[in-house]
N, C-alpha and C positions, 0 to 999 in steps of 0.2 A: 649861306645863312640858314634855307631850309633843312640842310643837312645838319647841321648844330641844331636846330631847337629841335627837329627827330630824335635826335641822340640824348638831347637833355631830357626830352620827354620819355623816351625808352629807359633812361637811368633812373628817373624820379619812381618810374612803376616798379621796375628793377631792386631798387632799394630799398622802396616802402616792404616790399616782400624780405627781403637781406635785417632789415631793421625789426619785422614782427619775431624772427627767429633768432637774433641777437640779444632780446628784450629776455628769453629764457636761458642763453649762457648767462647773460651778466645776474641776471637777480641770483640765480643758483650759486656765481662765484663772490657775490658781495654778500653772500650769507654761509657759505660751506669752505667757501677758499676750492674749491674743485672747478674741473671741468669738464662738463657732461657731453660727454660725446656721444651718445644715444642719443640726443637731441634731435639731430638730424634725420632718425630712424620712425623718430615719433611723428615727424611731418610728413613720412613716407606714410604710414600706419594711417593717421588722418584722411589725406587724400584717398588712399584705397578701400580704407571703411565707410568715405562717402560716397566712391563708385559702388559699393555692393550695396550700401542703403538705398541710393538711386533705383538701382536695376531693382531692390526689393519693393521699394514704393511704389514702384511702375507697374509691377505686376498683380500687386493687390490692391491699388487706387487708380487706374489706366487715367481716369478721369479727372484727379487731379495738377489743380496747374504746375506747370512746370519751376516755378520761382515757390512753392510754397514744396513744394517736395526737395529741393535744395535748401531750400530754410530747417526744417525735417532732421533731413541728412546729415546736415553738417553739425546739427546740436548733435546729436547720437555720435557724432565723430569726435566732437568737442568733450562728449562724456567720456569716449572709449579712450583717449589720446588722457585726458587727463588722471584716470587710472592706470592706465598703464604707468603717465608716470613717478604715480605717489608709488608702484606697484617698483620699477626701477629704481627710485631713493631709497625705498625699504628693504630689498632686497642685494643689492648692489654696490649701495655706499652710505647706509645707516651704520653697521660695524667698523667701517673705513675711516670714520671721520678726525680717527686719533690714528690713523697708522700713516707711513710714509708716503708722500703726495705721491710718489710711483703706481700704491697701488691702486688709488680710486681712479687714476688714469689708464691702466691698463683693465681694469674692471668695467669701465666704461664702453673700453675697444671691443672688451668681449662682447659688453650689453647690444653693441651695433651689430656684432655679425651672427649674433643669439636672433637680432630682429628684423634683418635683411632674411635669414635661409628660412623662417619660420613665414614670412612673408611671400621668400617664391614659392614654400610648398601651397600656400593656400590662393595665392592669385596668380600664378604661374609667374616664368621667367620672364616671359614678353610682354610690352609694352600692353597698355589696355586705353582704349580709345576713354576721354574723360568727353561726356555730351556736351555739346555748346548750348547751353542754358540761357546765359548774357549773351546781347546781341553783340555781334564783332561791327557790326557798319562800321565804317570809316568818317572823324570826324575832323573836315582839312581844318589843321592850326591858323596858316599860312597861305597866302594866294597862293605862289609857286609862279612858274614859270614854263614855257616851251623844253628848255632845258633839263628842269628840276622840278621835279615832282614834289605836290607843297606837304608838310609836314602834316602828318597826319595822329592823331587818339580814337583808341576803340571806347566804346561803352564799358565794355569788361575791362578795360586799362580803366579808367575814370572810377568806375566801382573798387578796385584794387586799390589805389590809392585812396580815395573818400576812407573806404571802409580802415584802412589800417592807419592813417592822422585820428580817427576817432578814435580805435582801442588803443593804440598809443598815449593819448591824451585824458581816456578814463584810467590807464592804469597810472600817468603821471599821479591824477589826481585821487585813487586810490591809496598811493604810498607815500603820500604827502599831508593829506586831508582826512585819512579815515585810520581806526583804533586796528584797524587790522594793519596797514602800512607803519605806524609808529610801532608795532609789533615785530614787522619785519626789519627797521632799521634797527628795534634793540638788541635782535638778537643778535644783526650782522655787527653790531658794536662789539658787545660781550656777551654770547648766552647763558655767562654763570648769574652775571649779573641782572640780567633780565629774566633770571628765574626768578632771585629774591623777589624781584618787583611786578611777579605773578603773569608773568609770561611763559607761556611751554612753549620750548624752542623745538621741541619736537613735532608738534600742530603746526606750527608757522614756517618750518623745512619745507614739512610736506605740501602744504597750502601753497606755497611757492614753486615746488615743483610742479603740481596742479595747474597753477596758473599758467606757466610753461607750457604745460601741453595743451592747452586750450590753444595758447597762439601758434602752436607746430602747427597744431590741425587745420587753421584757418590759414597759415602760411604754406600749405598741402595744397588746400582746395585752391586758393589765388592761383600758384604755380599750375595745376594742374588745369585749369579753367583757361587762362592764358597758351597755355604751350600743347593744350587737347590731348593730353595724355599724361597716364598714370604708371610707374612699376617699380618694384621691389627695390630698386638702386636711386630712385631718385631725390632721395632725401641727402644723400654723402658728401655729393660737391656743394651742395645751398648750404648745408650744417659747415663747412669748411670755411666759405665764404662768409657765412654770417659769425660766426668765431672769429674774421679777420674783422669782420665791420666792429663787431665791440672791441675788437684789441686797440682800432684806428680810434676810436669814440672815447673807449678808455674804458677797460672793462670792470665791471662795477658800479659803472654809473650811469643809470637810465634813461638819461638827455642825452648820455656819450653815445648808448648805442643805438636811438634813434637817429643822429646826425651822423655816428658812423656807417648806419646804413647805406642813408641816403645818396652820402658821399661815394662808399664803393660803387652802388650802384650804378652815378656818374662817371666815374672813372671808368668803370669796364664798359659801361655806354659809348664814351667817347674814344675810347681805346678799338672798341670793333669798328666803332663807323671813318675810323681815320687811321687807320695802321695801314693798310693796306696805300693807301696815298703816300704814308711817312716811308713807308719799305719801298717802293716803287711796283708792288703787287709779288714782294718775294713772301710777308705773312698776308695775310686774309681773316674776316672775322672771326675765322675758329679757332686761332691763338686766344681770344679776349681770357680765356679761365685766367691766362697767366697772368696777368693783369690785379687780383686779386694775391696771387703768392708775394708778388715786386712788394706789392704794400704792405703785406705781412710785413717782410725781411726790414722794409725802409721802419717803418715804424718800432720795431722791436732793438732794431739798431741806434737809431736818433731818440725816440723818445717812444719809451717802452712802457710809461704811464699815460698812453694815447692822448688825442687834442685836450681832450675833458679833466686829465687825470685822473686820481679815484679819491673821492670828497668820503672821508670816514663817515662823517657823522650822516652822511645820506646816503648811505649805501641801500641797498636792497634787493 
C-alpha cells in the first residue's frame, strides 16, 4: 500500500508538470488547428534562462534571499519564453496557416532543432547543475513499516503541484470568465467571423502562444528544480509526453488537458514502480518512457477524440 500511494504521489507531481505543458499544445491546436512542436524547446529555453538569471542575480545581489532571486528569475524566464514564442508563431507558422497541415508540422520540427543547437551553443552540451532553492526534506505520507519504507512528499513536490492547480485554474478562469478568453474561443470558432464582430484574430494567436510560453517556462523551472538539472535536450521527451497527455484529455479542450496530464502522469508512475514485479525484474523503471507511447497508440486507436472530446464551442 506504501508503494501505491508513493507512486500515486510521484504521478500527481509528474503530471501536474505533463499538464502545464499540454495546456500550450491544446490552446494553440483549438485555435490554429496546428501542432507546435517547439513547444517543448521553449521549456528547455525557460529552465536555462532561469539558471543564467540565477547565477546573474547571485553575482550582483550575493545578499539577496534565495526564494526572491527565483521569483526574479523566473519572471525574466516567463518574459524571454513568452517572446520567443509570439517570436516562433510569427515567424514559423503565421504564413502557414492556409497551407498543407504537412507544413507547419515540419516547420515546427525545424523550430525544435533551430532551438535545441542554438541552446547547446550558448549553455553547452552537458547537463548544468539547477541550485536547490526549495527544501527537498522528506515529508512521510504514511507510517510505513520494518519492511516498507513509508510513502514520502518533498516540499518542492508540494510547491509543484500547489503552484500548477493554481495557474491551471486562473487560466480555466481566464478563458471562461474574461473578454480576452471569449476572444480566444471566437476565433478558435471562426476567425472570419470574429473579425466582423471586432476581434483581431491575429492579437489573440499570438496572445495565446504568449501564454504558452509562460507555462513552458514554469514547466522548465518545476522540472528542473525537481530532477536538479538543466540542458539543451530536456525539453523533447516532456513536449512528447505532454502532446500525448492532451491527445488522452482530448486536445482542444483545457479540462482535457489538465486531466490528461494528470492521468499520464499516473500511468507512468505506476507503470515504474510495478513493471518490474509484473516482468519478474526482466524491465526496470527505465522502460516507464514507454508507458507514455502505449497511450498514445491506445488512444488514437479507440478513441482519437480523447476522454474529453473536443467541445467546439469552448475551445481555446
Amino acid at each position: 500500500m506504501d508503494t501505491l500511494i508513493q507512486q500515486l504521489i510521484n504521478g500527481v507531481m509528474l503530471g501536474s508538470i505533463y499538464a502545464l505543458i499540454a495546456l500550450g499544445y491544446t490552446m494553440v491546436y483549438g485555435i490554429l488547428r496546428i501542432i507546435n512542436f517547439a513547444h517543448g524547446d521553449i521549456l528547455m529555453v525557460g529552465a536555462l534562462t532561469t539558471l543564467s538569471a540565477l547565477n546573474a542575480l547571485n553575482g550582483f545581489f550575493p545578499h539577496m534571499p534565495q526564494l526572491l532571486q527565483l521569483g526574479f528569475a523566473l519572471v525574466i524566464a516567463m518574459a524571454v519564453c513568452a517572446l520567443l514564442a509570439m517570436a516562433v508563431e510569427r515567424f514559423a507558422y503565421r504564413r502557414l496557416r492556409n497551407a498543407p497541415r504537412l507544413a507547419p508540422l515540419i516547420s515546427g520540427i525545424g523550430v525544435s532543432v533551430l532551438l535545441q543547437t542554438v541552446a547547446m551553443i550558448i549553455w553547452s552540451r552537458n547537463p548544468l547543475m539547477f541550485p536547490q532553492i526549495l527544501p527537498m526534506d522528506a515529508i512521510a505520507v504514511t507510517a510505513g513499516s520494518a519492511d516498507h519504507p513509508p510513502a514520502i512528499i518533498t516540499v518542492t513536490g508540494i510547491v509543484t503541484v500547489s503552484l500548477a492547480l493554481i495557474v491551471m485554474t486562473g487560466l480555466w478562469l481566464l478563458v471562461e470568465y474574461t473578454r480576452l478568453g471569449r476572444g480566444m474561443r471566437a476565433v478558435a470558432e471562426n476567425p472570419r467571423v470574429a473579425t466582423l464582430m471586432g476581434v483581431n484574430p491575429n492579437a489573440i494567436i499570438t496572445l495565446t502562444f504568449a501564454i504558452g510560453g509562460i507555462f513552458a517556462a514554469l514547466a522548465g523551472v518545476m522540472m528542473a528544480s525537481n530532477y536538479g538539472n538543466a540542458s539543451f535536450s530536456m525539453g523533447f521527451l516532456p513536449g512528447i509526453k505532454a502532446f500525448t497527455a492532451a491527445v488522452l484529455g482530448g486536445i482542444g479542450n483545457i479540462r482535457g488537458a489538465m486531466i490528461g496530464g494528470i492521468l499520464l502522469g499516473i500511468i507512468e508512475a505506476l507503470g515504474a514502480g510495478y513493471l518490474g514485479e509484473l516482468t519478474n525484474g526482466v524491465f526496470g523503471s527505465n522502460y516507464q518512457d514507454v508507458f507514455a507511447f502505449i497511450v498514445l497508440i491506445l488512444v488514437l486507436v479507440f478513441r482519437p477524440a480523447g476522454l474529453l472530446g473536443e467541445r467546439v464551442a469552448h475551445r481555446a
